[in-house]
Every structure is written in structure tokens, then in C-alpha cells.
KELUMVO-927644 format. One line per field, with one value per atom (N, C-alpha, C): chain; residue in one letter; atom name; z, y, x; residue number from 1. Coordinates in steps of 0.2 Angstrom, whole numbers, padded with zeros to 4 digits, m for minus. Each point is the difference from the previous one (the first is absolute). Layout:
<rs>
chaine = [A, ...]
residu = [A, ...]
atome = [CA, ...]
Z = [Z, ...]
Y = [Y, ...]
X = [X, ...]
num = [NUM, ...]
</rs>
This chain:
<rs>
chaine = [A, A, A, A, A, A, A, A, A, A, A, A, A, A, A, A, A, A, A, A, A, A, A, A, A, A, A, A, A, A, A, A, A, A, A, A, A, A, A, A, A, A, A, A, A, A, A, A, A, A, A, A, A, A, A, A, A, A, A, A, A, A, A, A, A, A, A, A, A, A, A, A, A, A, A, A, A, A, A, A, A, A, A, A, A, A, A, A, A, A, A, A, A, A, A, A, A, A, A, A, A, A, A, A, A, A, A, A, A, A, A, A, A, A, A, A, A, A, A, A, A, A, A, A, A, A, A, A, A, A, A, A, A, A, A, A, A, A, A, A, A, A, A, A, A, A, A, A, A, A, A, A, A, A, A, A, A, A, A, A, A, A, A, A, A, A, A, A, A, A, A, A, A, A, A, A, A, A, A, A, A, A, A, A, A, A, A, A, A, A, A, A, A, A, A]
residu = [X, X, X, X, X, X, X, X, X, X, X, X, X, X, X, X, X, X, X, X, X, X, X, X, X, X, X, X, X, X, X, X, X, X, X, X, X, X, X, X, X, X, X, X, X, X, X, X, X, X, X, X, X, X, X, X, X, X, X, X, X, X, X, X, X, X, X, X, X, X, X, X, X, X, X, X, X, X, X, X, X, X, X, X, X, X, X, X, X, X, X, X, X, X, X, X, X, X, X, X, X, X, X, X, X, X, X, X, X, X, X, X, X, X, X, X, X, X, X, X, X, X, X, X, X, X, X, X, X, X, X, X, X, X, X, X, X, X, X, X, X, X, X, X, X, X, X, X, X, X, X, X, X, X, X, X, X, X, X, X, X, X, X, X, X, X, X, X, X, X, X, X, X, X, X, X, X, X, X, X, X, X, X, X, X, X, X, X, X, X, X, X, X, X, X]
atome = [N, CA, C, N, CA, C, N, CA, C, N, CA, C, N, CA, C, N, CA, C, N, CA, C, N, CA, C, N, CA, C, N, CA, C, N, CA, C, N, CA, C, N, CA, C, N, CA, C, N, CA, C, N, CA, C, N, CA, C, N, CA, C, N, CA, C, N, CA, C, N, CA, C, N, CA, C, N, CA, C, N, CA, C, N, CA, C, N, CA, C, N, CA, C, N, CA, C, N, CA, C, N, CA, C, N, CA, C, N, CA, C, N, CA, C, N, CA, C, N, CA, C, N, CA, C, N, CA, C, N, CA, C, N, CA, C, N, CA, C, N, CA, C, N, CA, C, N, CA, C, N, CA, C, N, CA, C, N, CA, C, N, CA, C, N, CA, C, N, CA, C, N, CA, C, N, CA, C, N, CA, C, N, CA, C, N, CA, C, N, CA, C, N, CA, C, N, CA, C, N, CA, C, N, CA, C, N, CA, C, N, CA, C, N, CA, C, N, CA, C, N, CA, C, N, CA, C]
Z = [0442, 0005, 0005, 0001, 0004, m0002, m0007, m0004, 0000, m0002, 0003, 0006, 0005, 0007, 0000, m0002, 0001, m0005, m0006, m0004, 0003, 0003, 0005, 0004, 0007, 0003, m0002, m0006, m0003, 0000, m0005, m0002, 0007, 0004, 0006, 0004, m0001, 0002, m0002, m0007, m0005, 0002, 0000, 0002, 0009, 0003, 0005, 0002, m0004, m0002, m0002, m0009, 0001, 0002, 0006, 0004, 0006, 0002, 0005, m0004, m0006, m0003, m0001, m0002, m0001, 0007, 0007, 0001, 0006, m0003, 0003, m0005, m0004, m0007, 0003, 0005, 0000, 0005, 0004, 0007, m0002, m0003, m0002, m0004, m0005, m0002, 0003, 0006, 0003, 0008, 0005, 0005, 0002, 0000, 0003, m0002, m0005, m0005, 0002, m0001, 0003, 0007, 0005, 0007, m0001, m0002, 0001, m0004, m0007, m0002, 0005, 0004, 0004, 0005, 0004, 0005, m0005, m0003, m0003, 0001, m0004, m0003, 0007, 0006, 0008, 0004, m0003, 0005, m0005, m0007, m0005, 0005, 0000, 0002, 0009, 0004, 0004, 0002, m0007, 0001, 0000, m0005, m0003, 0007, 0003, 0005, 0005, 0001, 0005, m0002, m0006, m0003, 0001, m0001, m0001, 0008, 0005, 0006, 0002, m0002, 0002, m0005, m0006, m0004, 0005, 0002, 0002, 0007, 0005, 0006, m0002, m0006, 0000, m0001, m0006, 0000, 0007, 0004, 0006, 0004, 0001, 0001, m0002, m0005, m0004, 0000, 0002, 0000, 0010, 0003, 0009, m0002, m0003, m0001, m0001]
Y = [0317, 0005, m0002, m0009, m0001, 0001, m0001, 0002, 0006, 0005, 0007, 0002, m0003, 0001, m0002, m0005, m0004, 0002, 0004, 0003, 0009, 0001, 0007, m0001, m0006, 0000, 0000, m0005, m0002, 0006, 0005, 0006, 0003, 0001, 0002, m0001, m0006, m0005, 0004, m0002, 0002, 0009, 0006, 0004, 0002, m0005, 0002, m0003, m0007, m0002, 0008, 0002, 0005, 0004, 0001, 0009, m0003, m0008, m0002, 0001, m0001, 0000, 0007, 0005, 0005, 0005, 0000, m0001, m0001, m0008, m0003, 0003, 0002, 0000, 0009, 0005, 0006, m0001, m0004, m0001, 0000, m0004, m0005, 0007, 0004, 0005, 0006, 0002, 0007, 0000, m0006, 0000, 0006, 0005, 0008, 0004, m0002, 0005, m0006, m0006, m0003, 0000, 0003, m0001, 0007, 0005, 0007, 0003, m0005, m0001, m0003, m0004, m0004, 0004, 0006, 0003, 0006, 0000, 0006, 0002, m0011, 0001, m0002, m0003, m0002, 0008, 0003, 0008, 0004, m0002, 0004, m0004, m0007, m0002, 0002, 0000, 0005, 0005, 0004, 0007, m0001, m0004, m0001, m0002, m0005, m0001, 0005, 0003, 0006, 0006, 0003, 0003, m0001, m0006, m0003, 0001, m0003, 0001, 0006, 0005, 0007, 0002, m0001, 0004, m0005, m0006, m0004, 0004, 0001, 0004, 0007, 0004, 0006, 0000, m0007, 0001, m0002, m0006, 0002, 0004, 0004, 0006, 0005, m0002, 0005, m0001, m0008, 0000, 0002, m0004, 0007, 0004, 0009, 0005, 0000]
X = [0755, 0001, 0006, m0002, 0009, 0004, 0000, 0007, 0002, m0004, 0003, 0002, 0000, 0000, 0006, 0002, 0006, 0006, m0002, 0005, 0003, m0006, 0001, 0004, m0001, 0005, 0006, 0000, 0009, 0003, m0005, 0002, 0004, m0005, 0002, 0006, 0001, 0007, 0006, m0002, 0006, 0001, m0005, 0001, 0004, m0001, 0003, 0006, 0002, 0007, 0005, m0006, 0006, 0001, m0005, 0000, 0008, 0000, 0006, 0005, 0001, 0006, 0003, m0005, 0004, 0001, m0002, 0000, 0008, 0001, 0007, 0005, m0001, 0005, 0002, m0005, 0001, 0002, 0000, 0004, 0008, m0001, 0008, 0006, m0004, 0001, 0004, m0005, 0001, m0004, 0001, m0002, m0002, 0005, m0001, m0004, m0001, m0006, m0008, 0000, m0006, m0001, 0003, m0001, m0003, 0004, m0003, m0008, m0002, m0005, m0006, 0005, m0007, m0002, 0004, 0001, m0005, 0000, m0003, m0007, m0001, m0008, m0002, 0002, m0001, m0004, 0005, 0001, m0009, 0000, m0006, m0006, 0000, m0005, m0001, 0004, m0003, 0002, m0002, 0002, m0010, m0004, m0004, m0004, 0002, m0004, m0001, 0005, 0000, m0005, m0001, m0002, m0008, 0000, m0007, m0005, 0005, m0003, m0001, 0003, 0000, m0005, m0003, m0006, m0006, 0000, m0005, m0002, 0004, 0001, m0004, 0003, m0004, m0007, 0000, m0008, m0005, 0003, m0004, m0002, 0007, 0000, m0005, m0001, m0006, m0007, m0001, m0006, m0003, 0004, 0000, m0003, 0003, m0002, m0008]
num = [1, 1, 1, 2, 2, 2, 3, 3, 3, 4, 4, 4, 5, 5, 5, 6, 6, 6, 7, 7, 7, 8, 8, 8, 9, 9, 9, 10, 10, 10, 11, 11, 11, 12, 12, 12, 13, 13, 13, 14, 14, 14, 15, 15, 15, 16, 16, 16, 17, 17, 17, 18, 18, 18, 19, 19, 19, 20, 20, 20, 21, 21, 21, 22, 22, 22, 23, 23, 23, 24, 24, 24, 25, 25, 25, 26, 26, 26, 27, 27, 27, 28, 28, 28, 29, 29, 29, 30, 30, 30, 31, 31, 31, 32, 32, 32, 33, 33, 33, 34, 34, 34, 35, 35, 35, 36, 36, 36, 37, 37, 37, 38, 38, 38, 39, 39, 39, 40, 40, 40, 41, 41, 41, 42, 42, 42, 43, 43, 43, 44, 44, 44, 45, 45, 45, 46, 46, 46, 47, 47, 47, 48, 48, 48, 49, 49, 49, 50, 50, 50, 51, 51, 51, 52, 52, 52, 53, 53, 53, 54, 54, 54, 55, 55, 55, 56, 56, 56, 57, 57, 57, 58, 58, 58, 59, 59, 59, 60, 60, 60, 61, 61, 61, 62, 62, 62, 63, 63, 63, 64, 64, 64, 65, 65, 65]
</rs>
């Protein structure tokens, strides 16, 4: 069982080596295109959190009533 635990992490390593690698390789690329990607998915997440607080507000709202 240590052994599995220990070959997951590696995996895990190795997959997040290469999530930096590609990553810097897309920076080095087209910085303007990965800053505007990053502003994007920034702006989705709180579009998301925005979103969120407003259906949670309704629902209290709802239970008042």
C-alpha cells in the first residue's frame, strides 16, 4: 500500500512538473495571449463567485418569506 502511495505522488510530481513546463513554454511564446487567458479565467471565477453570493442571498431571502 506504501508503495502505491509513493508511486501516486511521483505521478503527481511528474504531472505537475509538466503542467510548469507548459505553462512557461506558453508564457515564453505569447505572453499577451497568456496574460489575457489568465485575466479571463480570474474574471470567470468571479463572475462565479459573484453569482454564487447572489443565488445564496436569494435563497435567504426566501426562506424570510
Amino acid at each position: 500500500m506504501a508503495g502505491l502511495l509513493t508511486q501516486l505522488r511521483a505521478a503527481a510530481r511528474i504531472g505537475l512538473y509538466l503542467l510548469v513546463a507548459y505553462v512557461a513554454i506558453q508564457l515564453w511564446q505569447d505572453p499577451a495571449g497568456a496574460a489575457q487567458a489568465t485575466m479571463d479565467m480570474i474574471e470567470g471565477i468571479g463572475q462565479f463567485f459573484a453569482t454564487l453570493l447572489d443565488k445564496i442571498g436569494q435563497f435567504v431571502r426566501g426562506l424570510s418569506e
